[in-house]
MDAnalysis code that builds the backbone (N, CA, C; Angstrom):
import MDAnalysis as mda
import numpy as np

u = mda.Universe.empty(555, n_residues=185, atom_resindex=np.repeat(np.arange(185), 3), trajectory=True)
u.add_TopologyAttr("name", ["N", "CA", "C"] * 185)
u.add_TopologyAttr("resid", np.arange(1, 186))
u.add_TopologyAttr("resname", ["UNK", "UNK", "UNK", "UNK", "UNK", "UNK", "UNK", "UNK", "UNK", "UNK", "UNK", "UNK", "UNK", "UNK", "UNK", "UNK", "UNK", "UNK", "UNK", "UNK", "UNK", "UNK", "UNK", "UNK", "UNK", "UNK", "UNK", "UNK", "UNK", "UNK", "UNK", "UNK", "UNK", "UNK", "UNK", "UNK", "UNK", "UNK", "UNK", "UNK", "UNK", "UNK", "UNK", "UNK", "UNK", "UNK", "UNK", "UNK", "UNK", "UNK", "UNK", "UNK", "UNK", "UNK", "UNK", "UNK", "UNK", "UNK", "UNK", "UNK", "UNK", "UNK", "UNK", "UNK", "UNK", "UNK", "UNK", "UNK", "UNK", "UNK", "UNK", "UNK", "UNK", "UNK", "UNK", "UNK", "UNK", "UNK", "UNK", "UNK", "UNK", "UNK", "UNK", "UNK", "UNK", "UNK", "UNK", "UNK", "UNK", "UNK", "UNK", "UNK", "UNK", "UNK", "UNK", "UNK", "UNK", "UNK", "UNK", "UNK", "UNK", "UNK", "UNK", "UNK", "UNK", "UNK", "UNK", "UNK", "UNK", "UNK", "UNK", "UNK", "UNK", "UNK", "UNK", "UNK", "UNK", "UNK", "UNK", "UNK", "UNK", "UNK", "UNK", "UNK", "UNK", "UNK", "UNK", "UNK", "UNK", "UNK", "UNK", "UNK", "UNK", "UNK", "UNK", "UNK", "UNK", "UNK", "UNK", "UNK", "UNK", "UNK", "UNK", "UNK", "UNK", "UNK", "UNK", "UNK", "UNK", "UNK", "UNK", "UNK", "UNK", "UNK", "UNK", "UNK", "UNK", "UNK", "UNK", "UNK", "UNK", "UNK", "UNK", "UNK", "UNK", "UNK", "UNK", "UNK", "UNK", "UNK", "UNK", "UNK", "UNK", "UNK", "UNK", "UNK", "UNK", "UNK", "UNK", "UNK", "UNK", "UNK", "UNK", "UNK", "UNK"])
u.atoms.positions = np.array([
    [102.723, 156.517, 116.667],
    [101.451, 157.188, 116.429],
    [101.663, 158.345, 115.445],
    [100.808, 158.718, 114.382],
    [100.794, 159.299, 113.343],
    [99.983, 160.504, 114.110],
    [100.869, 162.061, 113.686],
    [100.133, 162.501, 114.137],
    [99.055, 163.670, 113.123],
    [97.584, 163.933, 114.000],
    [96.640, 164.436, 113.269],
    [96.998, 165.309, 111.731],
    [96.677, 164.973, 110.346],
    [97.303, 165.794, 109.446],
    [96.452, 167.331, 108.547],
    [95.015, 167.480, 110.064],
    [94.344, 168.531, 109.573],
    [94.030, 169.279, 111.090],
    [94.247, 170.496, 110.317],
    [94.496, 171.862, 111.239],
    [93.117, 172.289, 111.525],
    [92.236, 172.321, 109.924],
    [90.699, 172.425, 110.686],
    [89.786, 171.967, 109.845],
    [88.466, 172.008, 110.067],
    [87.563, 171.625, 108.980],
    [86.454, 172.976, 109.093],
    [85.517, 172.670, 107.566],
    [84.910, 173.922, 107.629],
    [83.979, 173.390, 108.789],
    [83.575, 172.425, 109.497],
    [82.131, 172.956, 110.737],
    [83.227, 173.248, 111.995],
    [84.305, 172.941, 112.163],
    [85.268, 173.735, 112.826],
    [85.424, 175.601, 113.098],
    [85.469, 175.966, 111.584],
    [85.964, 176.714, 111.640],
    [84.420, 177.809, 111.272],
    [83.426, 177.340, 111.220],
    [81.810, 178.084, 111.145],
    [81.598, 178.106, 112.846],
    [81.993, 177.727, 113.777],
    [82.026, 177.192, 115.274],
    [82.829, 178.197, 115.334],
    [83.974, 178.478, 114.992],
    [85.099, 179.718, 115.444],
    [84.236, 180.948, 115.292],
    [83.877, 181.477, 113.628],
    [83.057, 182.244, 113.640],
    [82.336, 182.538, 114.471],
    [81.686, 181.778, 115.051],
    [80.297, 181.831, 115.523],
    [80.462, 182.776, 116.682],
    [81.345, 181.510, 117.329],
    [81.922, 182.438, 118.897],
    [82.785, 183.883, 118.888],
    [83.236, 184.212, 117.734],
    [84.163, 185.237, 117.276],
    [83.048, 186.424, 117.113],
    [81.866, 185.964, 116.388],
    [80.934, 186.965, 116.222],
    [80.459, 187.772, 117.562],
    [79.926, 186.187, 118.502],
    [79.309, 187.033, 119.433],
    [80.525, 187.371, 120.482],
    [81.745, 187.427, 120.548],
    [82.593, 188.152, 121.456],
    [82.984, 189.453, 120.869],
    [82.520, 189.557, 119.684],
    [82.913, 191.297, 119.171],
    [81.397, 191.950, 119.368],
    [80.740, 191.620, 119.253],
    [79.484, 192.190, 119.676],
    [79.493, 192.217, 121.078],
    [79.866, 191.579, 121.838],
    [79.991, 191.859, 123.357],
    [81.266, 193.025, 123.858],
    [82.182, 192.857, 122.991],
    [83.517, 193.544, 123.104],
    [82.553, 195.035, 123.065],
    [81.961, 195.036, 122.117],
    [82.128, 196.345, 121.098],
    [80.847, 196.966, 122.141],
    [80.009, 196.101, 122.374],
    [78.597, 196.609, 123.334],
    [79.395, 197.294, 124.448],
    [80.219, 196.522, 125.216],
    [80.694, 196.889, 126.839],
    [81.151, 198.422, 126.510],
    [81.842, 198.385, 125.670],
    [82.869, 199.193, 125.395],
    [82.074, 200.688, 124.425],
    [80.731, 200.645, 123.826],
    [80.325, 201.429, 123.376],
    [80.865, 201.633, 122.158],
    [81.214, 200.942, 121.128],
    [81.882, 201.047, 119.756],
    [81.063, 200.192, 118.597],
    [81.065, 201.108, 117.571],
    [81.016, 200.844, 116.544],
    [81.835, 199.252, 115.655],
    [81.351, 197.852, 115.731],
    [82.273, 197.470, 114.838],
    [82.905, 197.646, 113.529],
    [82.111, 198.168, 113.028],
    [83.092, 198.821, 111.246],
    [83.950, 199.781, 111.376],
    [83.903, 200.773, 112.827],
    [84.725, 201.945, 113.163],
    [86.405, 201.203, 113.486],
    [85.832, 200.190, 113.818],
    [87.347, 199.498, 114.820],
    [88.102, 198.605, 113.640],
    [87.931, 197.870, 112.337],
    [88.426, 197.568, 111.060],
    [90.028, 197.541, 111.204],
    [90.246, 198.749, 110.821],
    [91.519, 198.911, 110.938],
    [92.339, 198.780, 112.067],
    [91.816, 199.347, 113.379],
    [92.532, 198.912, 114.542],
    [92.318, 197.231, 114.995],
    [91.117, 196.280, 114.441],
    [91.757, 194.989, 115.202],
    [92.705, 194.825, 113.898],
    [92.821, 195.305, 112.144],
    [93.995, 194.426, 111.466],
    [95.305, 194.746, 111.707],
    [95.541, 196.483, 112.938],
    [96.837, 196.208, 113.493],
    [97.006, 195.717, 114.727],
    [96.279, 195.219, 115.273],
    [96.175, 194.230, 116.648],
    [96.803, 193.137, 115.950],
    [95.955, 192.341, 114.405],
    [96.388, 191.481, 113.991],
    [98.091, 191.729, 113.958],
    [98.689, 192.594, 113.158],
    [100.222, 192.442, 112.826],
    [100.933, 192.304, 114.065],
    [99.976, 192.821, 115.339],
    [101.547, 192.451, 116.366],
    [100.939, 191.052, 117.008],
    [99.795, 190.765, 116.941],
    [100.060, 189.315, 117.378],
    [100.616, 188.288, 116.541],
    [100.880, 188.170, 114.790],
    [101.664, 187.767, 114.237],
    [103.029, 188.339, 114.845],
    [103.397, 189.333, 115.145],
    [104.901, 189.737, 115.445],
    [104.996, 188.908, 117.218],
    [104.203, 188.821, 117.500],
    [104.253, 187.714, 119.225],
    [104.553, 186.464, 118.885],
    [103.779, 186.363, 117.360],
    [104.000, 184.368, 117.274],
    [105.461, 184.838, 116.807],
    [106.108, 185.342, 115.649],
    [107.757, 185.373, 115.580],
    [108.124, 185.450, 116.625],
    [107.854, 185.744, 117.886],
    [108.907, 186.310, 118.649],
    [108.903, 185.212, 119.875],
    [107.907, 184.561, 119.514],
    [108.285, 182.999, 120.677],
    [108.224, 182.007, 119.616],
    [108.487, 182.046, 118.438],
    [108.887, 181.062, 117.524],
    [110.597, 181.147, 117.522],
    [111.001, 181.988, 117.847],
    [112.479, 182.898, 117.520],
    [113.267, 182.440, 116.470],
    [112.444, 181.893, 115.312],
    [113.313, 181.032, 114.496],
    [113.826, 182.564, 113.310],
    [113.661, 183.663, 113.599],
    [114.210, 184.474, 112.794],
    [115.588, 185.372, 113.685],
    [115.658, 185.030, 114.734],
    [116.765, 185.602, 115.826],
    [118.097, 184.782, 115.754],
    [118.507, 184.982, 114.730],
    [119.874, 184.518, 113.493],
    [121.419, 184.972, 114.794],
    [120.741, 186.036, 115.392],
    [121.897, 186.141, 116.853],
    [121.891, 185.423, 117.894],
    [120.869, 184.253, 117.965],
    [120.627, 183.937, 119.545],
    [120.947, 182.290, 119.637],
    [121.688, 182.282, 120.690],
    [122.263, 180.618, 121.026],
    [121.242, 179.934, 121.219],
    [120.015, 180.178, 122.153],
    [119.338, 179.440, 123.064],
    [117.795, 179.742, 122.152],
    [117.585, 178.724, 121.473],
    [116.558, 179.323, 120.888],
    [115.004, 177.916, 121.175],
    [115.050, 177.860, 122.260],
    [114.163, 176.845, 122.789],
    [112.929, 177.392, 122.478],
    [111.918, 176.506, 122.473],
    [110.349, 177.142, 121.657],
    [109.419, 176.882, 123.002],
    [108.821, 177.809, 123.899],
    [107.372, 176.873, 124.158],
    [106.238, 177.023, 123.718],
    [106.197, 175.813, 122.947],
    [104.928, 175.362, 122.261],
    [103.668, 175.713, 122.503],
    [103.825, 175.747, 123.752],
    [102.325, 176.558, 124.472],
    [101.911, 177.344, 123.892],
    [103.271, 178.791, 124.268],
    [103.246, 180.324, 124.286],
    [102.662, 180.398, 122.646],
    [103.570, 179.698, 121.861],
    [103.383, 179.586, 120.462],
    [101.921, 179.472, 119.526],
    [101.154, 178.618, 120.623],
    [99.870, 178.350, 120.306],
    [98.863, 179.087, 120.851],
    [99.017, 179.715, 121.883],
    [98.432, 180.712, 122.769],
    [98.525, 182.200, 121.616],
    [99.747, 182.568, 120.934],
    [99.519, 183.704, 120.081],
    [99.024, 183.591, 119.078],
    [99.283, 181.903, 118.207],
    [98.617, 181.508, 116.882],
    [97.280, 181.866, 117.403],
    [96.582, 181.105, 118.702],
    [95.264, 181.781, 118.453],
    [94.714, 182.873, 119.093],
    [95.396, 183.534, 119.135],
    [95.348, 185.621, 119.785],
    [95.447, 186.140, 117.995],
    [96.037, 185.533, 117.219],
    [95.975, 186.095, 115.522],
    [94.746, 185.417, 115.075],
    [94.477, 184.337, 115.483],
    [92.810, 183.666, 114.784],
    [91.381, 184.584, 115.222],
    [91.853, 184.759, 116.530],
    [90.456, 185.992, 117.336],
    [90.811, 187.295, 116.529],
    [91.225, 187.337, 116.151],
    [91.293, 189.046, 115.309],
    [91.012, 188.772, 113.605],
    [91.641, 187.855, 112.979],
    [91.831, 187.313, 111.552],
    [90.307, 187.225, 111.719],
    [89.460, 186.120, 112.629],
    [88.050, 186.045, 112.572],
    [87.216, 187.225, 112.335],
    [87.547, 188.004, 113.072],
    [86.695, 189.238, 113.498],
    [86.965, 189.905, 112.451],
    [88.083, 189.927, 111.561],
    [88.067, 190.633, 110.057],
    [87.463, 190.356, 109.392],
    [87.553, 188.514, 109.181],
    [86.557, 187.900, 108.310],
    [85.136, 188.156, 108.147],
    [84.396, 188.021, 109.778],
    [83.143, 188.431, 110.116],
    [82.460, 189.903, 109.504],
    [83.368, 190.422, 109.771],
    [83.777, 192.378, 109.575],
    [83.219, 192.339, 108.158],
    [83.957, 191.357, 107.187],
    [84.075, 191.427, 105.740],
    [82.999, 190.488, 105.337],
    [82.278, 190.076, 106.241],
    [81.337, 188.803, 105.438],
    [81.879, 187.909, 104.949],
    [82.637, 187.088, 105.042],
    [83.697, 186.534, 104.145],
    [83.067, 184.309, 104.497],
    [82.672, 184.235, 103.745],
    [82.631, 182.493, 104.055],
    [82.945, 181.966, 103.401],
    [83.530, 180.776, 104.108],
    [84.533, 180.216, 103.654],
    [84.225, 178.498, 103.297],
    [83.072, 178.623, 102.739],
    [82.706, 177.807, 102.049],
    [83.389, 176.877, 100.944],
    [83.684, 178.095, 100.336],
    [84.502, 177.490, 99.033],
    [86.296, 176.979, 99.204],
    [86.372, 177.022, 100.428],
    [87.639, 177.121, 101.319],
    [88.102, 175.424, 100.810],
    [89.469, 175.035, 100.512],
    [89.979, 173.959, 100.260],
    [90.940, 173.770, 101.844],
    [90.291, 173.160, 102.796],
    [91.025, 173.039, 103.837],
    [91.924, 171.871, 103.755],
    [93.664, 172.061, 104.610],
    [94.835, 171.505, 103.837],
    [94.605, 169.747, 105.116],
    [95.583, 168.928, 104.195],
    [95.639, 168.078, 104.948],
    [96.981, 167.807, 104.747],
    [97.567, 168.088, 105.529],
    [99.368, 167.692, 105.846],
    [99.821, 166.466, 105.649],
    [100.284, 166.076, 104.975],
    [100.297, 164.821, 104.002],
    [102.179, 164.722, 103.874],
    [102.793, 165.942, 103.836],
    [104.589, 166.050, 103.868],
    [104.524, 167.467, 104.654],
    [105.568, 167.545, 105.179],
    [106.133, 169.057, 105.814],
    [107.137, 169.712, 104.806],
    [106.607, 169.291, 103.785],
    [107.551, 170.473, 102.620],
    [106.399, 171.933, 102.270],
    [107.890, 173.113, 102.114],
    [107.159, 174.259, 101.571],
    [106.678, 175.373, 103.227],
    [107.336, 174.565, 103.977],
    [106.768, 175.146, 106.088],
    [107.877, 175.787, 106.322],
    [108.456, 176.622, 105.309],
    [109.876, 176.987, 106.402],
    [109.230, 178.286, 106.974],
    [109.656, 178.149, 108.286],
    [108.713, 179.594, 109.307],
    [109.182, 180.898, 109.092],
    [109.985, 181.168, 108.952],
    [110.240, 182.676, 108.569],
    [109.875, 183.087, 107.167],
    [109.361, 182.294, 106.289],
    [109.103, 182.251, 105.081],
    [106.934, 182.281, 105.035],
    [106.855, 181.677, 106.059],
    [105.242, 181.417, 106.126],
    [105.280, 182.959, 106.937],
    [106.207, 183.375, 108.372],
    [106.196, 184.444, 108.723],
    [105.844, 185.607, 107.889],
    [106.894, 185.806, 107.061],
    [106.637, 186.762, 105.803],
    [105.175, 186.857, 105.181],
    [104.890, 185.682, 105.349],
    [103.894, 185.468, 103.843],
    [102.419, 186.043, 105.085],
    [102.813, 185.515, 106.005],
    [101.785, 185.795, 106.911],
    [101.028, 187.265, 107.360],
    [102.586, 188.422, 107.285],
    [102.459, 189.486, 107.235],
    [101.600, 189.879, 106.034],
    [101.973, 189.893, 104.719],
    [102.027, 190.413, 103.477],
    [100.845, 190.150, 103.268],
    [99.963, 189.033, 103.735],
    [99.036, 188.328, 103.664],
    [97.347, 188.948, 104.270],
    [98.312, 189.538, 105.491],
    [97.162, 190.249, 106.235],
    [97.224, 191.975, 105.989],
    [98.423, 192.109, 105.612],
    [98.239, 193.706, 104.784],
    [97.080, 193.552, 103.653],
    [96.678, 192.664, 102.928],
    [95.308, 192.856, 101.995],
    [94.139, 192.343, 102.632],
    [93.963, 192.009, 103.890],
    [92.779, 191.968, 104.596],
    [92.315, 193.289, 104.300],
    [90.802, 193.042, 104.271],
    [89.859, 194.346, 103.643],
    [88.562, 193.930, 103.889],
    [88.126, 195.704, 103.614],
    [86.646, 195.004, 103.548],
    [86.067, 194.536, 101.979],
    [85.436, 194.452, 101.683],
    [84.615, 193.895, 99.920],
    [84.850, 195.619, 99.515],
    [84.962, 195.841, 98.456],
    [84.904, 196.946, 97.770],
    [83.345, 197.160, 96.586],
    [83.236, 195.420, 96.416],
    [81.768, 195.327, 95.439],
    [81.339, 194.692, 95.888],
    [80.108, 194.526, 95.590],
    [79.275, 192.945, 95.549],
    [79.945, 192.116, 94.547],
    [79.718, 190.709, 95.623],
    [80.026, 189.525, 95.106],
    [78.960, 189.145, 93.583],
    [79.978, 189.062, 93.124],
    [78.762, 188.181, 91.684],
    [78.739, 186.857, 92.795],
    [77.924, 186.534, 92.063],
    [77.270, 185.070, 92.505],
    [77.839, 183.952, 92.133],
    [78.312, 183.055, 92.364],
    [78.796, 181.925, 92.288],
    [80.794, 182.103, 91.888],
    [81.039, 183.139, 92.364],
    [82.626, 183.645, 92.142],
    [83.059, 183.750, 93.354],
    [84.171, 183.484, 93.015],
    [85.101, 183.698, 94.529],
    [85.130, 185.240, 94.571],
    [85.303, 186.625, 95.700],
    [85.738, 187.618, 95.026],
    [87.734, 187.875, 95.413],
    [87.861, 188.837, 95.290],
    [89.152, 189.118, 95.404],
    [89.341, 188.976, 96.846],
    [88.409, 189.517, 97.882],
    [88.201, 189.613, 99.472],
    [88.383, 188.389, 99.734],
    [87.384, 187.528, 99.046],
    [87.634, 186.154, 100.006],
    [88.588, 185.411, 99.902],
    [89.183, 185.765, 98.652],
    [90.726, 185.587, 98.174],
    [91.731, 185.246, 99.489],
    [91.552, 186.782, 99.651],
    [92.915, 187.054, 100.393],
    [93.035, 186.542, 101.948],
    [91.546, 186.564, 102.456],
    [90.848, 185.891, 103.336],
    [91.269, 184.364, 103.429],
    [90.890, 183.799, 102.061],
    [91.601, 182.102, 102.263],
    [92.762, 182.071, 101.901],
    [93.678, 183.040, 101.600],
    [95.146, 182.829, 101.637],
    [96.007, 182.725, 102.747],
    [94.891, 184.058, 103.048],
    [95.680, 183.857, 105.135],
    [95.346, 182.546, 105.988],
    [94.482, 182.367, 105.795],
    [93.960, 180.792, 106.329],
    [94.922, 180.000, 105.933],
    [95.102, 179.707, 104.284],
    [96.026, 178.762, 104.169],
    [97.229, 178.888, 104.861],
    [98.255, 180.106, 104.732],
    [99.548, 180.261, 105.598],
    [99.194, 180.164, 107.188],
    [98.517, 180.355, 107.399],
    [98.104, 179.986, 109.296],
    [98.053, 178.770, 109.408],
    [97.576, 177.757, 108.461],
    [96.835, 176.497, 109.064],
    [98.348, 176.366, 109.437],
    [99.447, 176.770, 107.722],
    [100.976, 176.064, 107.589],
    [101.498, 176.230, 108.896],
    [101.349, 177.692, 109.841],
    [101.708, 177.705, 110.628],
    [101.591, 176.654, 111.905],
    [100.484, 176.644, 111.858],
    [99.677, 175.879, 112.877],
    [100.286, 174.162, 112.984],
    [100.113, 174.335, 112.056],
    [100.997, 172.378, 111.965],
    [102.526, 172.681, 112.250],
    [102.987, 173.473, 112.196],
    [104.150, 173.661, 112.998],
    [104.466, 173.895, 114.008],
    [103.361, 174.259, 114.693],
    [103.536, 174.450, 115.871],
    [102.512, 173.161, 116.650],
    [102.552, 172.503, 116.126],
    [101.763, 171.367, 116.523],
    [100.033, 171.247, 117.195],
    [99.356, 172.378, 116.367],
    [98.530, 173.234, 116.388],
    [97.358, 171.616, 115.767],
    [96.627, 170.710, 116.316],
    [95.636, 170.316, 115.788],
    [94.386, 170.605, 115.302],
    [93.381, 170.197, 115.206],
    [92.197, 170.558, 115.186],
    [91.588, 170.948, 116.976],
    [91.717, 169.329, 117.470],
    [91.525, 169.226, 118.352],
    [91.976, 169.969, 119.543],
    [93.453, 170.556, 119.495],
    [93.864, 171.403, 120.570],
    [93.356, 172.931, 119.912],
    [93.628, 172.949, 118.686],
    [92.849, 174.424, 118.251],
    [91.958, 174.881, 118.816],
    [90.819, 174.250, 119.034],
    [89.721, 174.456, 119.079],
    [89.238, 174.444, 121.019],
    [90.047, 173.859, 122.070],
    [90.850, 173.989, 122.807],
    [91.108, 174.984, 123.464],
    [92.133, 175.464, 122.588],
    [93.284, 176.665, 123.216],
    [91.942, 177.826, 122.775],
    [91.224, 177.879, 121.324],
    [90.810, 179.131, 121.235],
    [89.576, 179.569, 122.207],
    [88.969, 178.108, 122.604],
    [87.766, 178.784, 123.352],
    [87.905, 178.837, 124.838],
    [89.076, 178.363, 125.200],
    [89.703, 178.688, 126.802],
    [89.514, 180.253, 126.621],
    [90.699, 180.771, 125.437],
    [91.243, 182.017, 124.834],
    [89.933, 183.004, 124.872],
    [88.845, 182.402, 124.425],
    [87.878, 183.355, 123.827],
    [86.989, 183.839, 125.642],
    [87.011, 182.967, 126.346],
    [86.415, 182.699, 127.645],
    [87.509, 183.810, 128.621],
    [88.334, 183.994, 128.313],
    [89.471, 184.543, 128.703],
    [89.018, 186.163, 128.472],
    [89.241, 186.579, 127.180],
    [88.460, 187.602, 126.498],
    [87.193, 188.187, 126.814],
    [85.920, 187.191, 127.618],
    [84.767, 187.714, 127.952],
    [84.829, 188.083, 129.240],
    [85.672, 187.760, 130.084],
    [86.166, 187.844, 131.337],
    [87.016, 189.477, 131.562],
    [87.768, 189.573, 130.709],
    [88.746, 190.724, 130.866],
    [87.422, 191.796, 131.022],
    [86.712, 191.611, 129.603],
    [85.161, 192.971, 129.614],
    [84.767, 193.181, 130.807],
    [84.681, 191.526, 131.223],
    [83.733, 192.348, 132.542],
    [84.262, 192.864, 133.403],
    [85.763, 192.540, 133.507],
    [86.707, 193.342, 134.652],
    [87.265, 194.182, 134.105],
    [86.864, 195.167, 133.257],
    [87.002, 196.312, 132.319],
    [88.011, 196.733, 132.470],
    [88.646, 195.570, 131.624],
    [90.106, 195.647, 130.828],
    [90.763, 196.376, 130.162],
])
């Protein structure tokens, strides 16, 4: 059996949004906050849940004998970085329309400490828009926006991350998240 060679599609990933929107508006209601105030604090939420997926990926722990993966844990943080990456996107207006979503066709170009990197560097230019969009242009925002997408999906197929379990793991994840609010987490 061949397995699935796309991570997501755009009515996939307008469905992520969707639910991403209204759990920061619920986050932000319970909690009495501003979402444009909080910007910067979910994009360093983002860097340590990228630093959670390295750290049950352990493929950068160059000292360690036992370097067994669970796949789970792995997919459980990939999408703890998608609930925050979203909520930037949302933050930034960002659609992803013009988005070329990948279809895994070879596993060349996936080495993980290398997508790791790129993953970081990637979400250091998450932002908000600085201008208005001309019209019919990509801008620099949504740029950087579908760059991170692209290195996540890479991730994601490495970790054996489908559409189908994506979508899955994130709205268990997101159900998880509306739950903590009310037991004021």
């Amino acid at each position: 059996m061949q397995r699935q060679k796309i991570v997501l599609t755009q009515k996939t990933l307008e469905l992520l949004q969707e639910k991403q929107k209204k759990l920061d508006i619920f986050i932000h209601q319970q909690n009495k906050l501003d979402l444009q105030n909080t910007f910067y604090l979910r994009k360093i939420a983002l860097f340590v849940e990228i630093g959670e997926v390295a750290n049950e990926l352990k493929s950068f722990k160059y000292w360690k004998k036992d370097k067994k993966v669970n796949l789970e844990k792995v997919q459980e943080e990939l999408i703890d970085c998608l609930h925050f990456f979203l909520s930037l996107a949302n933050s930034a207006k960002v659609n992803f329309v013009a988005y070329h979503f990948q279809n895994f066709l070879h596993e060349r170009d996936l080495v993980l400490n290398n997508l790791l990197l790129s993953l970081f560097e990637r979400t250091k230019k998450l932002n908000l828009p600085r201008k208005r969009k001309i019209e019919g242009k990509i801008s620099k925002t949504e740029k950087n926006y579908q760059n991170w997408l692209r290195t996540f999906e890479k991730i994601c197929w490495q970790a054996k991350l489908n559409e189908a379990k994506l979508l899955e793991v994130y709205t268990k994840k997101n159900q998880v998240n509306q739950q903590r609010q009310l037991e004021n987490y």
